[in-house]
C-alpha positions as CSV (number, residue, x, y, z in Angstrom):
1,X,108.9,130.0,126.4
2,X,105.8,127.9,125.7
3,X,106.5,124.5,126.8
4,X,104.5,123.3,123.6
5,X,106.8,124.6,121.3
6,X,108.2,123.9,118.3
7,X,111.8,125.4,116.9
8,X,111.9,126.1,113.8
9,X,115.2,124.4,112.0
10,X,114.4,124.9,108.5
11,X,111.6,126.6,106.3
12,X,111.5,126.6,102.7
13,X,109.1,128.1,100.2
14,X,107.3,125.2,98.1
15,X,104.6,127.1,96.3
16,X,104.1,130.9,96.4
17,X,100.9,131.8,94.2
18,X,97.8,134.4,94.3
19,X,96.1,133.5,97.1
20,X,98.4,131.2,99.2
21,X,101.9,130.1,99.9
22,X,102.9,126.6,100.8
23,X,106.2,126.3,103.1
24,X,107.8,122.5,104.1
25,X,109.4,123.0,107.6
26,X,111.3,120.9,109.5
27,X,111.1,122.0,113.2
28,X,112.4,120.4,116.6
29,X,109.6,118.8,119.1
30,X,109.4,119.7,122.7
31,X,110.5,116.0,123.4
32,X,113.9,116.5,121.3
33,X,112.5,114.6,117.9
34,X,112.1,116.1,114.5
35,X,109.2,116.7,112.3
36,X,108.0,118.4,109.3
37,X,105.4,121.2,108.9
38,X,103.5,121.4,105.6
39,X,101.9,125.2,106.5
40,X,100.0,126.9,104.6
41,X,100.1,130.9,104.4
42,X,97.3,133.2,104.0
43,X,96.5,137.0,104.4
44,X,93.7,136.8,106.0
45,X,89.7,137.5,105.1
46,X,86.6,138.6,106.4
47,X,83.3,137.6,107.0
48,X,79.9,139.6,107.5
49,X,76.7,138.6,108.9
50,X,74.4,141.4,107.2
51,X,71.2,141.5,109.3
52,X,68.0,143.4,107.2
53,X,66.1,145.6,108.7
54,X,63.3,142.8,108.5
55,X,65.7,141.0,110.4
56,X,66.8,138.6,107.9
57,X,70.3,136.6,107.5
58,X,71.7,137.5,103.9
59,X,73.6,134.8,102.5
60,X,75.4,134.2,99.4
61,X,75.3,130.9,97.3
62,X,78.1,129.8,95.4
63,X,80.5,126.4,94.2
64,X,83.6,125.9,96.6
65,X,86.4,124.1,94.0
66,X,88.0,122.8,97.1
67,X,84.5,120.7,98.4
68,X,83.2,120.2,94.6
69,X,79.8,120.9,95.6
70,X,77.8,124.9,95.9
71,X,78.1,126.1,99.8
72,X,75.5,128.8,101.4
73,X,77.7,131.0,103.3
74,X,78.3,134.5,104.6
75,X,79.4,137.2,102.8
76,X,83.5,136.9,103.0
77,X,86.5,138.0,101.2
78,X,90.3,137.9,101.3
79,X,92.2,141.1,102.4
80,X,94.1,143.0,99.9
81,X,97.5,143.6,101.0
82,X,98.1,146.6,103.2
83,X,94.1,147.1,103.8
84,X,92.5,146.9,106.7
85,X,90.3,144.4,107.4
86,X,87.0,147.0,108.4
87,X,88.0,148.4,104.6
88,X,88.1,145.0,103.5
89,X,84.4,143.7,105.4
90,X,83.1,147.4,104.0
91,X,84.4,145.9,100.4
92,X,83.1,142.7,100.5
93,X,79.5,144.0,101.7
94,X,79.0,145.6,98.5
95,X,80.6,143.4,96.2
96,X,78.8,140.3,96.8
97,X,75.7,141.8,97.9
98,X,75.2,144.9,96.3
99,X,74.4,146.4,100.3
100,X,76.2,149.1,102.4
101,X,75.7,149.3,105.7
102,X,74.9,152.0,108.2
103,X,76.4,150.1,111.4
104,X,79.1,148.1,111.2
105,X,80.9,146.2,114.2
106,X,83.9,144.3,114.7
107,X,82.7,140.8,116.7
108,X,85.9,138.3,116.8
109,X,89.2,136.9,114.9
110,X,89.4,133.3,114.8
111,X,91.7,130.8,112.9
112,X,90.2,128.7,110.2
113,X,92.4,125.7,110.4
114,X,95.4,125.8,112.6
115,X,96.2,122.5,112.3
116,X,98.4,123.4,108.7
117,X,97.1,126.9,108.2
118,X,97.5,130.9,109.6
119,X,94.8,132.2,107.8
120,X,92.2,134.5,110.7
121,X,88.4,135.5,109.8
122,X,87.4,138.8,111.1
123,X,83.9,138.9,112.0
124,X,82.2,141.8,111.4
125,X,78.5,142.4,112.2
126,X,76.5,144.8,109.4
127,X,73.2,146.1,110.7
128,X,71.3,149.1,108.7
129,X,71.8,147.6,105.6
130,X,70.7,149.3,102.4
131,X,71.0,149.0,98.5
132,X,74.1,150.6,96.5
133,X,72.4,152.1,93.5
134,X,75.9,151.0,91.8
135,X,77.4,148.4,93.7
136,X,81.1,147.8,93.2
137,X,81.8,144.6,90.6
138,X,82.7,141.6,92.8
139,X,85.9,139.4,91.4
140,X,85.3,138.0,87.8
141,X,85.8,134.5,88.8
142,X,82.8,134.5,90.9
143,X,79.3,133.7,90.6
144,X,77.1,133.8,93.3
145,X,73.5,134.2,94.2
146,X,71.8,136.0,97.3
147,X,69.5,134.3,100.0
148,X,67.8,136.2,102.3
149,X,66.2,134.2,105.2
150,X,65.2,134.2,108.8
151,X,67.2,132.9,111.6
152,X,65.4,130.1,112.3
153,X,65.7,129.1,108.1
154,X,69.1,129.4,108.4
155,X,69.2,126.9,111.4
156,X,67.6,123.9,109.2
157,X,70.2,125.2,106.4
158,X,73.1,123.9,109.2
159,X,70.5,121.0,109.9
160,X,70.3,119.7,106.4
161,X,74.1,120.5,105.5
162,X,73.1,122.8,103.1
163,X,75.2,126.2,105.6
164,X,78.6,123.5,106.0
165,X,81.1,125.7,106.9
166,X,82.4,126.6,110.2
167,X,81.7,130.6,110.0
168,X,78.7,130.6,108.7
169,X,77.2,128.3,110.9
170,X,79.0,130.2,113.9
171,X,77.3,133.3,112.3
172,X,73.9,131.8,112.7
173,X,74.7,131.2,116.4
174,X,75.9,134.2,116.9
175,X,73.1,136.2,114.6
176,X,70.4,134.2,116.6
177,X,71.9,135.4,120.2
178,X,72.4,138.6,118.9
179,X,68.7,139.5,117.5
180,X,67.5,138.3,121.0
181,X,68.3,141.2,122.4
């Protein structure tokens, strides 16, 4: 047993809606002391770092409720239920940028924000890219817009503020290291 952890005494459901669930548990400490856990429960998403054949980064641009202000980001989307998350980076690719790719390739999983939240990226890397005559329609609550820029724009885009999230700008890192080679 992990000497860190923390036994669950109690869990119960407070919201359960489209996207996320909210569950209020009361769990023992390693130390013997109580607590409560406000957790949030997520299926999951990818993300994609589409490189062009030009070597360009293509981003999307679009307004985040939860910060009240438009973010540049990766492509990303939430799984589906009972689809894998390949299908689901495969999905996403075409919805919100109208591209397929030749060459796709699984990079990393990492948690979002652990700290109250189970939700995991998978990081997918799309290479080969090319335009879907008849892209698949992305979801009808979002509007977005398509950047296409160069490594080193997408550096000053983390530098102004402008990329702001954590995947994206680990996607520029990683995109940057990557096209090195």
């Amino acid at each position: 047993m992990d000497k860190f952890e923390e036994k669950t005494l109690s869990s119960q459901t407070i919201y359960d809606g489209k996207i996320i669930s909210l569950r209020l548990e009361e769990v023992e400490l390693p130390d013997g002391n109580l607590a409560k856990r406000e957790l949030v429960q997520h299926p999951g998403a990818v993300a994609l770092i589409p490189i062009t054949s030009e070597g360009k980064l293509v981003l999307v641009k679009q307004f985040r409720k939860s910060l009240n202000r438009t973010l540049i980001e990766i492509p990303a989307g939430r799984i589906e239920i009972g689809e894998e998350p390949g299908v689901t980076a495969i999905r996403e690719l075409e919805e919100e940028t109208g591209y397929g790719a030749h060459q796709v390739t699984y990079i990393q999983s990492f948690a979002t924000s652990p700290g109250f939240a189970n939700e995991i990226i998978h990081l997918y890397l799309a290479e080969n890219l090319y335009e879907i005559d008849n892209p698949a329609d992305g979801d009808e609550d979002e509007f977005i817009e398509l950047l296409e820029v160069t490594i080193n724009e997408a550096e000053q885009l983390v530098a102004t503020g402008e990329i702001y999230d954590a995947k994206t700008a680990f996607a520029v890192i990683y995109a940057k290291h990557q096209l090195k080679k």
